[in-house]
C-alpha positions as CSV (number, residue, x, y, z in Angstrom):
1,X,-31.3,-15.2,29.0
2,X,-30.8,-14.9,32.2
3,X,-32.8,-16.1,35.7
4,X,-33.5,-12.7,36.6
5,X,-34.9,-12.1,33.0
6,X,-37.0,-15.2,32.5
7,X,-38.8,-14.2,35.8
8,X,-39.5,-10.7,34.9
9,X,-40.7,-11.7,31.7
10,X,-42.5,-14.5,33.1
11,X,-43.9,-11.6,35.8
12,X,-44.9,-9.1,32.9
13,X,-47.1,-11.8,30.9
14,X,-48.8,-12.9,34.0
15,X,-49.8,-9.5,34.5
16,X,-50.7,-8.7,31.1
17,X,-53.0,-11.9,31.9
18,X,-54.9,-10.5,34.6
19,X,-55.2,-7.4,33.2
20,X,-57.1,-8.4,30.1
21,X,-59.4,-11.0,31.9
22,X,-60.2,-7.9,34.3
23,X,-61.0,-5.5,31.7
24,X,-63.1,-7.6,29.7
25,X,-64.9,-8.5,33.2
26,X,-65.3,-5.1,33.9
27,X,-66.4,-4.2,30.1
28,X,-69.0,-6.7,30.5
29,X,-70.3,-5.8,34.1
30,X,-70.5,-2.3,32.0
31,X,-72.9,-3.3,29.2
32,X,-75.0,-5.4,31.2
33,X,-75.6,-2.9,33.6
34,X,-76.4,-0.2,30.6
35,X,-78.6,-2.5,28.5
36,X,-80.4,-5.3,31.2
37,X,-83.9,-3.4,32.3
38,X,-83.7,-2.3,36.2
39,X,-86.4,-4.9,37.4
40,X,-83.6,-7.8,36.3
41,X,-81.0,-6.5,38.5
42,X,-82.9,-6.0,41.2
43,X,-83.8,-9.7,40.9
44,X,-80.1,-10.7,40.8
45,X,-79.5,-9.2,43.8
46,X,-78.1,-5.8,42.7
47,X,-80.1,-3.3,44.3
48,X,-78.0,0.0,43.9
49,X,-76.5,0.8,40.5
50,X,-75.6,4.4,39.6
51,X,-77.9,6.5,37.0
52,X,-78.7,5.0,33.9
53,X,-77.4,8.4,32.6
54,X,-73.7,7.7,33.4
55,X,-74.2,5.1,30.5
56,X,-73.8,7.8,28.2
57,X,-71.6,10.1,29.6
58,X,-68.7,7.6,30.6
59,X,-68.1,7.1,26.7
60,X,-68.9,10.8,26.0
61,X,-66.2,11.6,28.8
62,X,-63.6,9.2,27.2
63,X,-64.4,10.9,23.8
64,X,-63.6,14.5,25.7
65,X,-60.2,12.9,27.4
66,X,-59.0,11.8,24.1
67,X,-59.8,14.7,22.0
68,X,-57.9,16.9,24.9
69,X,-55.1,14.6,25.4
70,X,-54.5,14.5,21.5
71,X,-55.2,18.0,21.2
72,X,-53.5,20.1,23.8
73,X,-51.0,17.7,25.9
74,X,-49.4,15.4,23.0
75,X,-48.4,18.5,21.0
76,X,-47.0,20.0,24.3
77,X,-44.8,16.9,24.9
78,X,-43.6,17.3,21.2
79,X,-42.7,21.0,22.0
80,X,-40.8,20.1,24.8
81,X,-38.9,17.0,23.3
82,X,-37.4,19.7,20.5
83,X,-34.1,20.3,21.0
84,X,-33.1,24.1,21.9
85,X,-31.8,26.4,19.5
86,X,-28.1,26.5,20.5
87,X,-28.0,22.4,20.1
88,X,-25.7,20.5,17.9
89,X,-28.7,18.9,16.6
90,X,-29.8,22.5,14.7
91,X,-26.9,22.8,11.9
92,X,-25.9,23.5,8.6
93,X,-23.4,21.3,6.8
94,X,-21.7,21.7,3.3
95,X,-24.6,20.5,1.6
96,X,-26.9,23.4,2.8
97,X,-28.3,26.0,0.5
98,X,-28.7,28.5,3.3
99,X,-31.1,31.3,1.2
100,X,-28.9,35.0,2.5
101,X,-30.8,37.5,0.5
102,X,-34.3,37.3,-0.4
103,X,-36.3,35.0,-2.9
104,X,-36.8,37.5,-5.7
105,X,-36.3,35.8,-9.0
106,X,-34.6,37.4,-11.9
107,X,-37.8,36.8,-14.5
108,X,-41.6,37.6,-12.9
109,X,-43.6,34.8,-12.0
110,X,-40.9,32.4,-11.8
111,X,-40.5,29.4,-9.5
112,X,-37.8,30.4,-6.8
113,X,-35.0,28.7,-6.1
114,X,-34.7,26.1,-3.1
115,X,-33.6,27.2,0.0
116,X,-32.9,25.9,3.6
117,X,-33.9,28.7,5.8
118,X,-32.1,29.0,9.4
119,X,-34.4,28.3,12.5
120,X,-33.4,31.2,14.1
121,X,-34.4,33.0,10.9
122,X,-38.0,31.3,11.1
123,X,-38.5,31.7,14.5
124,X,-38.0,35.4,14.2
125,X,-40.2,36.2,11.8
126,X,-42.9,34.0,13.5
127,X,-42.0,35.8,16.7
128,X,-42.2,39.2,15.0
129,X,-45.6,38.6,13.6
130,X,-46.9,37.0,17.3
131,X,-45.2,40.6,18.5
132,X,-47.4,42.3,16.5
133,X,-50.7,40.9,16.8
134,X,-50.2,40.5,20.3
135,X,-52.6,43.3,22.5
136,X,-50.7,46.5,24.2
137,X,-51.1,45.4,27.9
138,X,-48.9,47.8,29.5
139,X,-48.5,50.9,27.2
C-alpha cells in the first residue's frame, strides 16, 4: 500500500469518526428535546425550541421520503440502468428455445412447452395493450 493510500484511508476512517459521534449527538439533542417537559429547558438555558409538533412529523416525513424514494425513484434508476434493445447484452445463443408460433398444445389442457420469448416480442405486446387502454387525446 502506498503513502497516498494509507492517508486516504487514514482520512476516510477519521471521517467516518466524526460522523458517527455527530449523529449520535445530534440524535440525542433530538430525543431530549421531544421527551424533557418545556419548563426544564428553559431552566437549562434553552429558551427557543421549535414546536413540540415537529417531534412527530420529522419521523413521519422520513417515513414519506423513504416510501417515495423506494417507490418512485429506485425503480426509475433500475429503468434507466437496462441496457437498450439493440445491445449486445439482449441475445439469443444456440441454447435458446425461441417460441415462433404460438403456445397451443397438441392435447387440451396440457402444460405448454418452455419457451424463451424475444424482448422485442414482449415489449410489443405490452406496448400494444398500453396503446389500447391509453385515452384518444387528439382524435
Amino acid at each position: 500500500m502506498t503513502l497516498q493510500e494509507e492517508q486516504s484511508r487514514r482520512h476516510r476512517e477519521l471521517n467516518g469518526f466524526v460522523l458517527w459521534i455527530a449523529s449520535s449527538v445530534v440524535y440525542a439533542a433530538y430525543l431530549l428535546w421531544a421527551y424533557l417537559p418545556e419548563a426544564w429547558l428553559r431552566q437549562a438555558g434553552i429558551t427557543y425550541s421549535p414546536d413540540r409538533l415537529w417531534a412527530i412529523a420529522l419521523p413521519c416525513l422520513f417515513c414519506v421520503f423513504v416510501a417515495v424514494l423506494a417507490g418512485a425513484v429506485y425503480p426509475g434508476f433500475n429503468l434507466m440502468s437496462m441496457p437498450p434493445l439493440t445491445s449486445k447484452s439482449n441475445f439469443t445463443d444456440s441454447k435458446s428455445n425461441l417460441c415462433i408460433g404460438g403456445t397451443e398444445s397438441a392435447v387440451a389442457r396440457e402444460i405448454p412447452d418452455v419457451h424463451d420469448v424475444p424482448i422485442t416480442t414482449v415489449n410489443g405486446i405490452m406496448l400494444e395493450v398500453h396503446r389500447e387502454q391509453a385515452p384518444k387525446v387528439l382524435g
